[in-house]
C-alpha positions as a printed NumPy array, in Angstrom:
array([[ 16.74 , -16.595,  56.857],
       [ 13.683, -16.761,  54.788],
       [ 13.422, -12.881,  54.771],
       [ 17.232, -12.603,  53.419],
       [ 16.403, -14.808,  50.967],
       [ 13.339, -12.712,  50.076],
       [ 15.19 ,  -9.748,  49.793],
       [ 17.932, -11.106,  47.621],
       [ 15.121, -11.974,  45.303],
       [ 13.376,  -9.27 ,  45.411],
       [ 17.072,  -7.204,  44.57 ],
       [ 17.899,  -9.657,  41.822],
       [ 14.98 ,  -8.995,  39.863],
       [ 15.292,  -5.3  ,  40.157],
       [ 18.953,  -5.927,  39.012],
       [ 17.392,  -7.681,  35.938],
       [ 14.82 ,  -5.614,  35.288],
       [ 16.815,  -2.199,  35.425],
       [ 19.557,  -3.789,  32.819],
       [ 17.124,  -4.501,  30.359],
       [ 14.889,  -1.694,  28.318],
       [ 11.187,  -2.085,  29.08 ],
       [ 10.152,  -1.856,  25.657],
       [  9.857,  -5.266,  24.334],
       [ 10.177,  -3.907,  20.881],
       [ 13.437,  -5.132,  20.688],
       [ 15.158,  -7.078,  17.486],
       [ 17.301,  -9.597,  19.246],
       [ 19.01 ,  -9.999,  15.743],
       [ 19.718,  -6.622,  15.16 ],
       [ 22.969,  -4.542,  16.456],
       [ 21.473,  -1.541,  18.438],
       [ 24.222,   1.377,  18.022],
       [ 24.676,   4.464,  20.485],
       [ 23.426,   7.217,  18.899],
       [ 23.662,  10.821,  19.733],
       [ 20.826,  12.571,  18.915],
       [ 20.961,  16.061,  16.769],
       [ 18.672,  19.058,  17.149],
       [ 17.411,  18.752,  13.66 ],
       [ 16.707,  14.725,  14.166],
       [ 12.844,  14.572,  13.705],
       [ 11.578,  12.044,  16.884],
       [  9.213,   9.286,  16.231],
       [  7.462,   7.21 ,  18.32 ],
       [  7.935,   3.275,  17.668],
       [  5.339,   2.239,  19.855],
       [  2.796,   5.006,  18.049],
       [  3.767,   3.565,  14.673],
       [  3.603,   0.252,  15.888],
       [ -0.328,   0.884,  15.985],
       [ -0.452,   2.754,  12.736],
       [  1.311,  -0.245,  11.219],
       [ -1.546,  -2.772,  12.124],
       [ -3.794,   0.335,  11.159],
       [ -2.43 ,   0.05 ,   7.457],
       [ -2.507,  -3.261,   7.376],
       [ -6.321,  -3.085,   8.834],
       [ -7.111,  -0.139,   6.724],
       [ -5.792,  -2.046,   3.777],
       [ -8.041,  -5.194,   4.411],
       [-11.005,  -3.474,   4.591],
       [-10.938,  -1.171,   1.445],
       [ -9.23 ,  -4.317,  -0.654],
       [-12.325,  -6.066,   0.401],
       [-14.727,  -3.714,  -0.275],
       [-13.555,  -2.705,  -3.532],
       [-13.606,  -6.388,  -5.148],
       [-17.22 ,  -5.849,  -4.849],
       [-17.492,  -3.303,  -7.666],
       [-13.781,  -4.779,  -9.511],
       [-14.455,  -4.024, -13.207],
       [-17.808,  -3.67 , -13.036],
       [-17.676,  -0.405, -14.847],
       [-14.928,   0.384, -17.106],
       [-16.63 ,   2.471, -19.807],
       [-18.134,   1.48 , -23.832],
       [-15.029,   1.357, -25.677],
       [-13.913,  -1.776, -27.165],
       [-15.36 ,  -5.406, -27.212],
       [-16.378,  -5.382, -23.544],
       [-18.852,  -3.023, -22.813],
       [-20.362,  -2.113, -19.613],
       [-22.525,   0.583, -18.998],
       [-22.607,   3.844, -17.422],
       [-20.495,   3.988, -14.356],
       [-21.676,   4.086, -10.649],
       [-22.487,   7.024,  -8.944],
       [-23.139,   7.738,  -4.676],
       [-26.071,   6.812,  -4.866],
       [-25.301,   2.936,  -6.161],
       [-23.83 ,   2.294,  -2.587],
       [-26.604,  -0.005,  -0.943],
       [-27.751,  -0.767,  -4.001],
       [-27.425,  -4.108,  -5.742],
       [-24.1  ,  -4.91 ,  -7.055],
       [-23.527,  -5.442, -10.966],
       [-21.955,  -8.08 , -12.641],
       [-18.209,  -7.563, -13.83 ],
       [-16.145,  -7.857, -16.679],
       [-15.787, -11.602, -16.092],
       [-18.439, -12.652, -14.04 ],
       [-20.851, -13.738, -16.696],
       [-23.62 , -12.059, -15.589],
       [-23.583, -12.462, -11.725],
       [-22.885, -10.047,  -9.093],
       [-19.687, -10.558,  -6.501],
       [-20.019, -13.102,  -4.332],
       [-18.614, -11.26 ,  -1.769],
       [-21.493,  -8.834,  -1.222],
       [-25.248,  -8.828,  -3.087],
       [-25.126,  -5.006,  -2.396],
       [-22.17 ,  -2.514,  -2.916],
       [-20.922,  -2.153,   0.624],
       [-18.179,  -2.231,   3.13 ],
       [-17.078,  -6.093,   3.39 ],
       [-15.805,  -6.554,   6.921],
       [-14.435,  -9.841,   9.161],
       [-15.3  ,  -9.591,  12.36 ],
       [-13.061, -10.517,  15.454],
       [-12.296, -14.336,  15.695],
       [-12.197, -14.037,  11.669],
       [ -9.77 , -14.29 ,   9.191],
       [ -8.427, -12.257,   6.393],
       [ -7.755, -13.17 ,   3.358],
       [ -4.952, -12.189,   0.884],
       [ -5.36 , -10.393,  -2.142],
       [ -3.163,  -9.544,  -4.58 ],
       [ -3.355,  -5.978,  -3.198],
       [ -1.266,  -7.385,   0.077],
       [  0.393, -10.551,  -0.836],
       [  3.601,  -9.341,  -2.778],
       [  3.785,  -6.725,   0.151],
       [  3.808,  -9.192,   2.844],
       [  6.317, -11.077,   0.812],
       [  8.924,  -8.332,   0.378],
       [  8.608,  -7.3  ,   3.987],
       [  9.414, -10.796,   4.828],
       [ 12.203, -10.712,   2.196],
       [ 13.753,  -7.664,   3.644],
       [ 13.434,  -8.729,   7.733],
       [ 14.483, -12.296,   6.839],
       [ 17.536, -11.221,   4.716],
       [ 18.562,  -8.884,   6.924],
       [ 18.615,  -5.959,   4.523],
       [ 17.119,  -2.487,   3.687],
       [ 18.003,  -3.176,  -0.04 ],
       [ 16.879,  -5.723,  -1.661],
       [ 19.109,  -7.851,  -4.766],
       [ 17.404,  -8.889,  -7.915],
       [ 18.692, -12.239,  -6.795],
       [ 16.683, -12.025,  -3.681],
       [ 13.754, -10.625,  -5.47 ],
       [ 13.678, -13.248,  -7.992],
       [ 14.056, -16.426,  -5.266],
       [ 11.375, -14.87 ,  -2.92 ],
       [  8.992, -14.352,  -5.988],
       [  9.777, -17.865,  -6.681],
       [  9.52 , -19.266,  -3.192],
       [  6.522, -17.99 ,  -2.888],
       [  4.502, -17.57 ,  -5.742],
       [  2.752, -20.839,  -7.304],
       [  2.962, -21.561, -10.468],
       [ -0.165, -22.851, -11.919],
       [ -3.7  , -21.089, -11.729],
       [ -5.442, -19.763,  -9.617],
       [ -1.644, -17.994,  -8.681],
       [ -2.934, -14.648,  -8.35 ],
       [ -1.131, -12.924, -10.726],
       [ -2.199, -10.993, -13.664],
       [ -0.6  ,  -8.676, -16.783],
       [  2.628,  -6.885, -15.94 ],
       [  3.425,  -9.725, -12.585],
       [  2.383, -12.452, -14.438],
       [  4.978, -11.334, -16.931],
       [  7.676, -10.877, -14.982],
       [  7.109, -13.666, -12.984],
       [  7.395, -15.764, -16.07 ],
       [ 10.375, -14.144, -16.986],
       [ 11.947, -14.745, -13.704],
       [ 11.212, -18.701, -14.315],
       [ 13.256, -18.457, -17.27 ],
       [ 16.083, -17.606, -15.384],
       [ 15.743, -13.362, -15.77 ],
       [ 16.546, -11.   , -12.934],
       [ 14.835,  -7.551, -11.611],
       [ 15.408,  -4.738, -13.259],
       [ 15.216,  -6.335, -16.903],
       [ 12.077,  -8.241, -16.228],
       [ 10.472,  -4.664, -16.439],
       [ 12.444,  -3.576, -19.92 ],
       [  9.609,  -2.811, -22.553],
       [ 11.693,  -4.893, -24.362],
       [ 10.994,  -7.519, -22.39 ],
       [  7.516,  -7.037, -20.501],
       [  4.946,  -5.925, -22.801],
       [  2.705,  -4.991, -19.831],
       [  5.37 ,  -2.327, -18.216],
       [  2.662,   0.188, -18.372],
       [ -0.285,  -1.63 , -16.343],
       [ -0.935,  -1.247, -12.639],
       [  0.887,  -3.758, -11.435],
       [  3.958,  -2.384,  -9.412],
       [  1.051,   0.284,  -8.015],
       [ -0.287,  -2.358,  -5.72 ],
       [  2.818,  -4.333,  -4.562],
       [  5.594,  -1.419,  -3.73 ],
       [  3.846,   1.289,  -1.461],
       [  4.802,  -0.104,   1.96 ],
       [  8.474,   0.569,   1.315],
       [  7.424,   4.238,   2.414],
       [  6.227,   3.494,   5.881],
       [ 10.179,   1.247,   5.98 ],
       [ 11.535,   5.376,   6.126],
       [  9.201,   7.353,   7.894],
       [  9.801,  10.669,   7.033],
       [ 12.125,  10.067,   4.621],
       [ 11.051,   9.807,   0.739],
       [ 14.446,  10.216,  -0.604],
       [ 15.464,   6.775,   1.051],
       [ 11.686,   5.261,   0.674],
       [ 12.78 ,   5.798,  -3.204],
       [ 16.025,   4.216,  -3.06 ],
       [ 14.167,   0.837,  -1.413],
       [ 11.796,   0.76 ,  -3.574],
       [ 13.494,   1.189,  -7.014],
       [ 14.514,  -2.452,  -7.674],
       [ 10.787,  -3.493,  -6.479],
       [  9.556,  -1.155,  -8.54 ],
       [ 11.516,  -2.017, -11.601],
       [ 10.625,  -5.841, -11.164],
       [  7.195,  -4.735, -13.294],
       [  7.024,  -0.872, -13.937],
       [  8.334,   1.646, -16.137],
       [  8.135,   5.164, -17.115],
       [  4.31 ,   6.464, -16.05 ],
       [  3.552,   3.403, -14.466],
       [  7.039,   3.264, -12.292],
       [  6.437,   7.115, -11.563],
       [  2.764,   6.484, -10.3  ],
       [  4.625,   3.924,  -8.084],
       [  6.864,   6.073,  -6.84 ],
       [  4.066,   8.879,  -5.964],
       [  2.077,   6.475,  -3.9  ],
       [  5.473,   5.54 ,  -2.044],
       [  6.259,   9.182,  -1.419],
       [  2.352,   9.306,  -0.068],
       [  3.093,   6.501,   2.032],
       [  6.7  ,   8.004,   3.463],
       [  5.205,  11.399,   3.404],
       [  1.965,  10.103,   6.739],
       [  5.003,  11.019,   9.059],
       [  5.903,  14.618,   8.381],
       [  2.612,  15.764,   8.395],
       [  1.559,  18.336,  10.729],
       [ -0.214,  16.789,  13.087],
       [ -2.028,  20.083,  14.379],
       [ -3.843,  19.976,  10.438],
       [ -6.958,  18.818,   9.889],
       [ -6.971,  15.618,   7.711],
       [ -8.248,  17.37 ,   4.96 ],
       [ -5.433,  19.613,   5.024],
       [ -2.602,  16.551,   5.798],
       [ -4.197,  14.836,   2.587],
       [ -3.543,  17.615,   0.073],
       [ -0.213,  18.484,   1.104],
       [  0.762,  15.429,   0.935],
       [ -0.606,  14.871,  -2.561],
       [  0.872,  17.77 ,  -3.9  ],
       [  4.337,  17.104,  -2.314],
       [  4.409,  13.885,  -3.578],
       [  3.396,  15.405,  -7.681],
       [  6.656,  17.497,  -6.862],
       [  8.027,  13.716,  -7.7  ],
       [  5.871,  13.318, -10.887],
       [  7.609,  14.35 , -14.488],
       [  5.566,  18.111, -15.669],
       [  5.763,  16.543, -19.135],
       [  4.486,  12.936, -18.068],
       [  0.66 ,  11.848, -18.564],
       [  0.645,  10.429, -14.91 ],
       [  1.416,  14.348, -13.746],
       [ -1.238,  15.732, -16.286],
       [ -3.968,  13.562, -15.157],
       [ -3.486,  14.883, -11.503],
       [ -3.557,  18.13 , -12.226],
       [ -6.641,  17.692, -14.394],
       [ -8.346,  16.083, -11.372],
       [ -7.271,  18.582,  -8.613],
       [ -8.616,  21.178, -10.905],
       [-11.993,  20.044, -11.334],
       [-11.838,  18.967,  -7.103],
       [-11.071,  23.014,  -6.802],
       [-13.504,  23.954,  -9.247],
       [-16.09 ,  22.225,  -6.606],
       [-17.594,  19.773,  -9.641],
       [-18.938,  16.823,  -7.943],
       [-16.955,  13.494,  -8.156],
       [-18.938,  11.685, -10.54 ],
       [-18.715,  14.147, -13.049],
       [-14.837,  14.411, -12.998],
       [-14.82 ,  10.453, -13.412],
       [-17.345,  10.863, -16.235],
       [-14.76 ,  13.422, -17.763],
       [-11.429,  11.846, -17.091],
       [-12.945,   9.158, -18.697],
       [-13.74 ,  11.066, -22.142],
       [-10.436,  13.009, -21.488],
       [ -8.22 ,   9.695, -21.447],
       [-10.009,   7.099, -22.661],
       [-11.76 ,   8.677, -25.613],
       [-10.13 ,  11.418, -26.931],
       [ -6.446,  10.327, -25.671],
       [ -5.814,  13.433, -24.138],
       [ -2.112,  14.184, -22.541],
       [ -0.574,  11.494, -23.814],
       [ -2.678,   8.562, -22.635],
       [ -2.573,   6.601, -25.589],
       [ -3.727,   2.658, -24.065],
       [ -7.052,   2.867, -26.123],
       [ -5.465,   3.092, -29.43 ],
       [ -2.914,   0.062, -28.166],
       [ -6.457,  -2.299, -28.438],
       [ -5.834,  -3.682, -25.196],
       [ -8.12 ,  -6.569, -23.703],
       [-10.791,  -4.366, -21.671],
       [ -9.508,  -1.4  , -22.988],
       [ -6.468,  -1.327, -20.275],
       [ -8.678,  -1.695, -17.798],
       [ -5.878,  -2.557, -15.808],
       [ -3.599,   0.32 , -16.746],
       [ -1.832,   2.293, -14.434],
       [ -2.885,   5.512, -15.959],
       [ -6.532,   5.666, -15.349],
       [ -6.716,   3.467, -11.836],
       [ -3.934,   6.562, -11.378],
       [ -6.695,   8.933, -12.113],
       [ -9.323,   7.024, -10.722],
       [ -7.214,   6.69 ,  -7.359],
       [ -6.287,  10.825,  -7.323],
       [-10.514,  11.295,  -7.305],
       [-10.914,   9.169,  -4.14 ],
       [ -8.092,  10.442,  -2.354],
       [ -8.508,  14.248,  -2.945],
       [-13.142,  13.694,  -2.89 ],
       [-12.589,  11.8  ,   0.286],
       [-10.7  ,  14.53 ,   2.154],
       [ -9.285,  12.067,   4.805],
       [-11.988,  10.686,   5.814],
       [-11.171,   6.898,   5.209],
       [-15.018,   5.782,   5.282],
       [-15.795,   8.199,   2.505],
       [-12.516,   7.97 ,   0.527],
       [-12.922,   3.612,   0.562],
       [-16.432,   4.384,  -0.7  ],
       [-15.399,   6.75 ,  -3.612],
       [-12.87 ,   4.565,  -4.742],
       [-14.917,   1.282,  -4.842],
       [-17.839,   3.026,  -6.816],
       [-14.915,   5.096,  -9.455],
       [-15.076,   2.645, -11.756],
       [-12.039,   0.145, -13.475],
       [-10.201,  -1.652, -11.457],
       [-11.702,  -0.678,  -8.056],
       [-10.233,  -2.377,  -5.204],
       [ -6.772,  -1.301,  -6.094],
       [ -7.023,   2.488,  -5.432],
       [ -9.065,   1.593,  -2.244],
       [ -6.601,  -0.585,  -1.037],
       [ -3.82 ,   1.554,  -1.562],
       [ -5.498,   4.837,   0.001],
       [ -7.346,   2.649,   2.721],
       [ -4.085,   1.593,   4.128],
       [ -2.386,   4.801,   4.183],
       [ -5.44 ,   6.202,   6.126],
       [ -5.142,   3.168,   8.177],
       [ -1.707,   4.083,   9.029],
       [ -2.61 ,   7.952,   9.863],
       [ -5.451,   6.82 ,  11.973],
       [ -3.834,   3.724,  13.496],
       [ -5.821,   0.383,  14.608],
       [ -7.794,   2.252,  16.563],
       [ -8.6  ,   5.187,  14.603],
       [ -9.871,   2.554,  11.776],
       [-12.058,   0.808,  14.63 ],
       [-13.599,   4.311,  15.721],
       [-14.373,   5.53 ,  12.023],
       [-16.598,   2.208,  11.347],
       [-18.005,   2.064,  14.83 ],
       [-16.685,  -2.069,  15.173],
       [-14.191,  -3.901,  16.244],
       [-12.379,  -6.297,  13.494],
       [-10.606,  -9.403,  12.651],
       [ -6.562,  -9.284,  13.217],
       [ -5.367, -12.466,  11.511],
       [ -4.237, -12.502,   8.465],
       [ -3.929, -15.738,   5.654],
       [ -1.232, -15.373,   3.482],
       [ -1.841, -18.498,   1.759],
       [ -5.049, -17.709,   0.473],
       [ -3.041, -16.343,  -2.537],
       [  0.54 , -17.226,  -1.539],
       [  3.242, -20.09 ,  -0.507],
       [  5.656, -21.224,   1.312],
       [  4.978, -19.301,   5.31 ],
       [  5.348, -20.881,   8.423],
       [  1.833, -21.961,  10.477],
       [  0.357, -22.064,   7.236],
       [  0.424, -18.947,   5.846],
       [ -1.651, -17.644,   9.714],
       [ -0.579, -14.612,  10.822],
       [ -1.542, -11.46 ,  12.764],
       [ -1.604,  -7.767,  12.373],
       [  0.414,  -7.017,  15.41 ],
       [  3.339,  -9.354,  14.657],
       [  2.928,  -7.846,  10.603],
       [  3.912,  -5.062,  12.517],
       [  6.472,  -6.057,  14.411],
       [  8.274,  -6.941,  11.443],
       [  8.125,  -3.697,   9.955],
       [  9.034,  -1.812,  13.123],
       [ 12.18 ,  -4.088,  13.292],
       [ 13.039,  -3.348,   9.126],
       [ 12.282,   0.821,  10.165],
       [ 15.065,  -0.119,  13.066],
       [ 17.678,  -1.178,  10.356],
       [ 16.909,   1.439,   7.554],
       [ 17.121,   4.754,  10.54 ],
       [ 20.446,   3.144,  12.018],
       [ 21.967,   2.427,   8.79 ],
       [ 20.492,   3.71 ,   6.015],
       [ 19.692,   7.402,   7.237],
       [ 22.58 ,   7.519,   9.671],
       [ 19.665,   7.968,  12.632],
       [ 19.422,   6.67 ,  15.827],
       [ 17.239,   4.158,  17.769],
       [ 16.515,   4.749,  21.566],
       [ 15.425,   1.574,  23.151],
       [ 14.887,   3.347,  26.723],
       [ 12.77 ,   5.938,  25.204],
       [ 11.413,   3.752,  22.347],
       [ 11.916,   6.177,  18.924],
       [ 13.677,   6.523,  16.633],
       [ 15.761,   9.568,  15.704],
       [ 15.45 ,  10.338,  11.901],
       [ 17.537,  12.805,  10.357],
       [ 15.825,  15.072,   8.175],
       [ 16.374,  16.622,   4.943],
       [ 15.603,  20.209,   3.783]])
């Protein structure tokens, strides 16, 4: 009797197990559709990009970090704020310098310009660089949407955003966060009419994820990212945006037989196809891949873009004449230019290009951040632990800047990832007309020529 009963066990939890998909990626929430696969469809792990989404996230800590060491420490001689000259390669080890606003002392974060790490058992903190991310990927998995309303842009920003300093937010957020308070909506907080600030950096830092929410698929990465976009950015500084979302979309289509090198600049010249010819933001990369082809060492094409733009006014870039407080320091235009130097000088190599970036000059940490967590991403979590030799932290505080999260703003890389896996999901079943295989565990993304 005891064997029988054994046995039926034993055949009832095959029975279970069989009937349910092994993958425990699964969105319990979510209606998974049949889907019949095309020839064309372009196959992509979920598990794999799983790991490359804790990789960005990873990727994006570390360079964020890193490049608040050097944050407006060097941002030229014009104006009332002076500086000095700008860092160069050899400044890494070196002591840091004081910035813009640090009345004469160094970062706290590091005495020397280096990599600033958490180990395991550790904690990240927010930054600005990651907070309104982690917000609108909670906005889009908790609303159940690939599209996001003004109205739901407005209540999240307001749900989550405090309003008295320290809140984290500065020029073109600020402003439309203030805007929003008065009862305005996304897109008009953005109108030049109404936002001042529509040119700085702003929507550069806080949009770029919405291209890893359609792998593959820029077109629809654009579409998602439009309204978020349009909450703080127009015309150079919403196209900038866009380029770093096509970057972002573009880490799945690469060919993964390249060399990084050689995934990096297609990429970054796919995603100028996007830029305007006649637009200052498409000018200033051009400038800067010429003088990368020309072989003229990094330094030197920071030390010219800066005379190009900020001196003479070259292309269109006209911020200096607008007697801006640090000399738009903050713009989108030359953290745009600053950005295309680390990306195209570091080749790929994530160690080199979070380096480049934090030493460029202006507002450092954004360009790192942004071009650390796309690397992240290619590499996945354990490509970003092999470049730096270490293993890292893999919670994350959302509170350090932001409100409003459940455990008190505590959460971790893998379940940040989760989240997003479960929003790709939504956006290839309904948004690209693609498929999701739970058995197999991809996704099936229709591609376009």
């Amino acid at each position: 009797m005891r064997k029988n009963i054994f046995f039926i066990c034993c055949a009832l939890m095959l029975a279970c197990t069989s009937a349910t998909p092994e993958n425990s990626l699964v969105n319990k929430d979510f209606e998974y559709k049949k889907y019949v696969p095309k020839s064309s469809d372009k196959k992509i792990s979920r598990s794999k990009y799983l790991n490359q989404l804790q990789g960005f996230w990873l990727g994006q800590c570390i360079a964020n970090w890193t490049g608040l060491v050097t944050e407006m420490d060097k941002i030229g001689n014009i104006g009332e704020i002076k500086t000095g000259a700008f860092y160069t390669r050899n400044d890494w080890g070196k002591p840091d310098q004081p910035s813009i606003w640090g009345q004469g002392v160094p970062s706290d974060l590091s005495k020397n310009i280096d990599f600033v790490f958490k180990n395991p058992g550790e904690i990240w903190g927010a930054d600005d660089d990651t907070d309104i991310e982690y917000i609108y990927q909670d906005l889009l998995f908790s609303n159940k949407t690939s599209m996001l309303s003004p109205q739901q842009i407005k209540e999240g920003w307001l749900k989550h955003i405090k309003v008295e300093e320290e809140n984290y937010l500065w020029v073109s957020n600020q402003k439309a966060f203030d805007l929003m308070r008065a009862g305005m909506l996304p897109p008009e907080t953005s109108d030049p009419k109404n936002n001042p600030e529509f040119e700085m950096i702003d929507a550069q830092l806080t949009t770029e994820i919405f291209g890893f929410f359609a792998p593959a698929r820029p077109d629809i990465a654009l579409k998602m990212a439009a309204l978020p976009i349009q909450t703080t950015a127009r015309n150079n500084a919403q196209w900038i945006s866009e380029y770093y979302v096509t970057m972002y979309s573009l880490a799945s289509s690469v060919d993964e037989k390249k060399l990084m090198k050689d995934k990096i600049m297609w990429m970054a010249l796919e995603a100028r196809k996007h830029l305007p010819n006649d637009s200052y933001s498409a000018k200033m990369f051009d400038f800067v891949k010429s003088r990368y082809d020309a072989n003229i060492p990094w330094e030197q094409v920071r030390d010219e873009v800066y005379q190009r733009y900020q001196v003479d006014q070259l292309d269109g870039y006209n911020i200096t004449s607008q007697n801006r407080y640090c000399n738009g320091c903050f713009a989108g235009g030359i953290n745009f230019a600053s950005s295309i130097i680390s990306l195209l000088y570091g080749e790929g190599d994530i160690v080199e290009t979070i380096k480049i970036g934090a030493l460029a000059g202006w507002d450092s940490d954004n360009p790192t951040a942004t071009w650390g967590g796309m690397l992240g991403f290619m590499l996945g979590k354990e490509g970003v632990e092999k470049a730096f030799n270490r293993k890292f932290a893999d919670q994350f505080n959302i509170h350090r800047t932001r409100i409003g999260f459940p455990n008190n703003g505590i959460d971790t890389f893998l379940k940040m990832a989760e989240k997003g896996v479960f929003i790709v999901d939504r956006v290839v079943q309904e948004e690209m007309g693609g498929g999701v295989d739970l058995e197999e565990d991809v996704w099936y993304v229709p591609v376009t020529k």
